[in-house]
C-alpha positions in Angstrom: 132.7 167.5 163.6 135.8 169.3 165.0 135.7 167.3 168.1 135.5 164.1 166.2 137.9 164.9 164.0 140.3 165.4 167.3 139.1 162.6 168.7 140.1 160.6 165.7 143.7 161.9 165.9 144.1 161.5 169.6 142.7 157.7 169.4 144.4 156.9 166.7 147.9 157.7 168.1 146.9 156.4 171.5 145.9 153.1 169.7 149.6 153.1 168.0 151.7 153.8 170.8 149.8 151.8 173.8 150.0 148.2 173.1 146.8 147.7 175.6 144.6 149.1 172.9 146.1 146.8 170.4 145.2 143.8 172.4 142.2 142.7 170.7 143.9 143.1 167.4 146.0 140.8 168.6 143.8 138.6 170.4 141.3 137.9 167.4 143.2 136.2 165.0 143.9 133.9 167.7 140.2 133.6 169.1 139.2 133.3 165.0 141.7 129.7 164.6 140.8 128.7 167.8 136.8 129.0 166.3 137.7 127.6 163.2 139.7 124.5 164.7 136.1 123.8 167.1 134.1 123.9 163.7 136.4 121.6 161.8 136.4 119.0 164.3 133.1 119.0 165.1 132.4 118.7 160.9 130.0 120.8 160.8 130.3 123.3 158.1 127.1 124.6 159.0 129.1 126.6 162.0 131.7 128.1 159.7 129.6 131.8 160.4 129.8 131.1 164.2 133.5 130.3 163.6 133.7 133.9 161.7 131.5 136.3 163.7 132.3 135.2 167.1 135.8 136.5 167.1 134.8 139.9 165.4 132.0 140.7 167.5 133.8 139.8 170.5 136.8 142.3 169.4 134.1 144.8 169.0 132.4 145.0 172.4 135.9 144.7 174.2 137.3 147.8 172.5 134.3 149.9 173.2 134.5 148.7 177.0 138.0 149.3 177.1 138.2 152.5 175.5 134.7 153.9 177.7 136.6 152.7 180.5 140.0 154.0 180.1 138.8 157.2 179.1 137.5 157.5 183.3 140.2 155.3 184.6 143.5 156.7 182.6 142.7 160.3 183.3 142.0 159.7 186.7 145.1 158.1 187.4 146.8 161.0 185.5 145.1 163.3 187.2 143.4 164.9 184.6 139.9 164.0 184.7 138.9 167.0 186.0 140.6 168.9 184.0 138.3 167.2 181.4 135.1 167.1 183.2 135.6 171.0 183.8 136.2 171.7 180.0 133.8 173.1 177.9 132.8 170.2 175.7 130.4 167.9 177.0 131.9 164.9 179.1 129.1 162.4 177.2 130.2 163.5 173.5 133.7 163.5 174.3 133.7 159.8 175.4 131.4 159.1 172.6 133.5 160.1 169.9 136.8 158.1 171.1 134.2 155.2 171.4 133.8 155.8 167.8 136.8 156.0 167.1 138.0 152.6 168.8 134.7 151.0 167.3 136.2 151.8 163.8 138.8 150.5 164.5 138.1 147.2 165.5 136.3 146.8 162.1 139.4 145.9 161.0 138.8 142.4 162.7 136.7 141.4 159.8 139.9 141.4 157.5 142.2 140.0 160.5 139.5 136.9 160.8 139.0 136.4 156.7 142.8 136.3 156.4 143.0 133.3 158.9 140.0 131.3 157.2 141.8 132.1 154.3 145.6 131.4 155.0 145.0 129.3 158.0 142.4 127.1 156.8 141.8 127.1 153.3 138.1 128.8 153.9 137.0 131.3 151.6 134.7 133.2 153.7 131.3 133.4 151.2 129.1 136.3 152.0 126.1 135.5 150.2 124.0 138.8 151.3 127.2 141.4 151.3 125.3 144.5 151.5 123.5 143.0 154.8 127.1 142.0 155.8 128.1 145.6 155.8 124.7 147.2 156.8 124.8 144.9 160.1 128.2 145.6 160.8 127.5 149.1 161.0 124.6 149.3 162.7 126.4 147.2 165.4 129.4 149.7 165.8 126.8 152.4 166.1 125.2 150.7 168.9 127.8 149.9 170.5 128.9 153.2 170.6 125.5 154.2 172.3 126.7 151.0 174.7 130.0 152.5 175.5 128.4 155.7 176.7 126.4 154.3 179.2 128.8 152.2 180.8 131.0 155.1 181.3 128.8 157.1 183.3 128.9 153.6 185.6 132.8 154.0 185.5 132.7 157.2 186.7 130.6 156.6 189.6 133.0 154.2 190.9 136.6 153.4 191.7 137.7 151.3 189.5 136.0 150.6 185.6 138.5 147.6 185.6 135.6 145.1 187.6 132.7 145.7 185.4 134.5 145.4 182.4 136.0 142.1 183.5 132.7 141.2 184.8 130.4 142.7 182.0 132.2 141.4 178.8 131.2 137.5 178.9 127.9 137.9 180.1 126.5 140.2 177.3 128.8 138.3 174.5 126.7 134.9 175.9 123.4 136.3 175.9 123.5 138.7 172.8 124.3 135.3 171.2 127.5 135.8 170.3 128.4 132.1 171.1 125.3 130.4 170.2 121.7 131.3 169.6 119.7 132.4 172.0 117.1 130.0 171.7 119.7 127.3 172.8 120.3 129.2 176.0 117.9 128.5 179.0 114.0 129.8 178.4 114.3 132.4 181.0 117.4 134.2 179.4 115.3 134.9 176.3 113.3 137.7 177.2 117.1 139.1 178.8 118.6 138.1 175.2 116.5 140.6 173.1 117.5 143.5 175.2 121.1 142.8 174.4 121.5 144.8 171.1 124.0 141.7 169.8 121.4 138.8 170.3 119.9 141.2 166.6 123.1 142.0 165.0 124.4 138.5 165.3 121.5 136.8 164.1 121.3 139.5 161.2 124.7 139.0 160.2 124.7 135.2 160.5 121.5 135.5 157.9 123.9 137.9 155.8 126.4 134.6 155.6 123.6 132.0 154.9 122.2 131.5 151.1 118.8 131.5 152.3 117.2 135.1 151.9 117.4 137.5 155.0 113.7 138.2 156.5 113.0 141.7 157.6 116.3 143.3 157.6 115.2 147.0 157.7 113.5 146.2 161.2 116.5 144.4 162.4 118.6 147.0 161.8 116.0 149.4 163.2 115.7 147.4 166.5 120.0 147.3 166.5 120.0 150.9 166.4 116.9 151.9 168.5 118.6 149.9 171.7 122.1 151.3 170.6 120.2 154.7 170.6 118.2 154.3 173.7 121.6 153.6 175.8 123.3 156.2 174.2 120.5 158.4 175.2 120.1 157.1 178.6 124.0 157.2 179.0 124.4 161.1 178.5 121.6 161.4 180.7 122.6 159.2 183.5 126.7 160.6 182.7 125.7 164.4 183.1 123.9 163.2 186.5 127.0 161.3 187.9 129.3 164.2 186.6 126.8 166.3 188.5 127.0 164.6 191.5 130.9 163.5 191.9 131.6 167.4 191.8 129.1 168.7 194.0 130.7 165.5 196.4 134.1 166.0 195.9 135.1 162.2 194.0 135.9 163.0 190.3 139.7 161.6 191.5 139.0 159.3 193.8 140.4 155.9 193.3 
């Protein structure tokens, strides 16, 4: 609790005083009208969740791949990620709890993207399941929390964490659904989909937007989180390995 607690203060002031981390607060509104402009044309209200979600869930993963990165790339820049490594908190939970931290954060997308339906558009954003809305949502931050971990351990083992994040983000967002449903993507990329954590939470949360009722929510939620806690679990395993291994070889600073 104490080092979530620090994590929370350190995050949050890093969050306020470096505009990088602000980017995707910034970015969504923009992504959310540009949604909302491809559903109006196309006049087909049926889209208006797409329109909402996309934007949200996109802010969501690039925070926590931001933040897991930056936490491996920014200290070693600085210097200090050995310093950090050698502490006596474990490498896995300290990244874990600024993930948290930034994940939380970029809740605050869901207010950012109502406020342009809202203001921008004239759409009142009706959540006909609002307790699935909210369960969804965070049962998604939690997994991608678990997420964040394990792609850290691959940032540490390499030089940079700027190429996989670049090269990661669009490829999960597409086939956890984000953009459309998975079964309009290609046959072959569906048994891939259902490994992706958000091809479940952005169904679920579409449902929770929909008037029709929501069909097995517990287990959706329960497959959200088991993924979410399978990487997390395989990502502290597979961090304290790499951490292991880049001191015995001498490369926790190499760039």
């Amino acid at each position: 609790m104490t080092l979530l607690l620090a994590a929370w203060r350190f995050q949050g002031r890093l969050v306020l005083t470096h505009r990088d981390y602000l980017l995707d607060l910034v970015r969504t509104p923009l992504m959310a009208a540009v949604f909302l402009l491809l559903v109006r044309q196309s006049g087909q209200p049926q889209l208006v969740a797409y329109g909402l979600l996309a934007p949200v869930l996109m802010a969501v993963w690039s925070m926590a791949m931001l933040i897991s990165g930056e936490v491996v790339d920014s200290d070693r820049a600085l210097g200090t990620l050995e310093l950090v490594i050698a502490a006596p908190v474990d490498f896995a939970r300290l990244v874990l709890s600024r993930v948290w931290v930034a994940t939380a954060i970029s809740l605050l997308t869901v207010v950012e993207v109502a406020a342009v339906a809202v203001l921008g558009f004239g759409m009142v954003p009706r959540v006909y399941h609002p307790v699935v809305l909210v369960v969804g949502l965070l049962a998604t931050a939690v997994a991608t929390a678990g997420v964040a971990c394990l792609m850290a351990a691959l940032f540490v083992a390499t030089r940079t964490a700027r190429t996989f994040q670049n090269s990661l983000s669009y490829p999960i967002l597409l086939l956890g659904g984000v953009f459309v449903p998975i079964d309009r993507l290609p046959e072959w990329t569906h048994p891939i989909g259902r490994l992706v954590y958000l091809s479940w939470s952005s169904d679920l949360l579409r449902a929770a937007l929909a008037p029709a009722p929501v069909a097995g929510v517990a287990w959706r939620v329960c497959v959200v989180l088991g993924l979410g806690l399978l990487a997390g679990l395989g990502g502290r395993s597979v961090l304290a390995r790499v951490v292991r291994l880049v001191r015995e070889n001498g490369t926790v600073g190499l760039r």
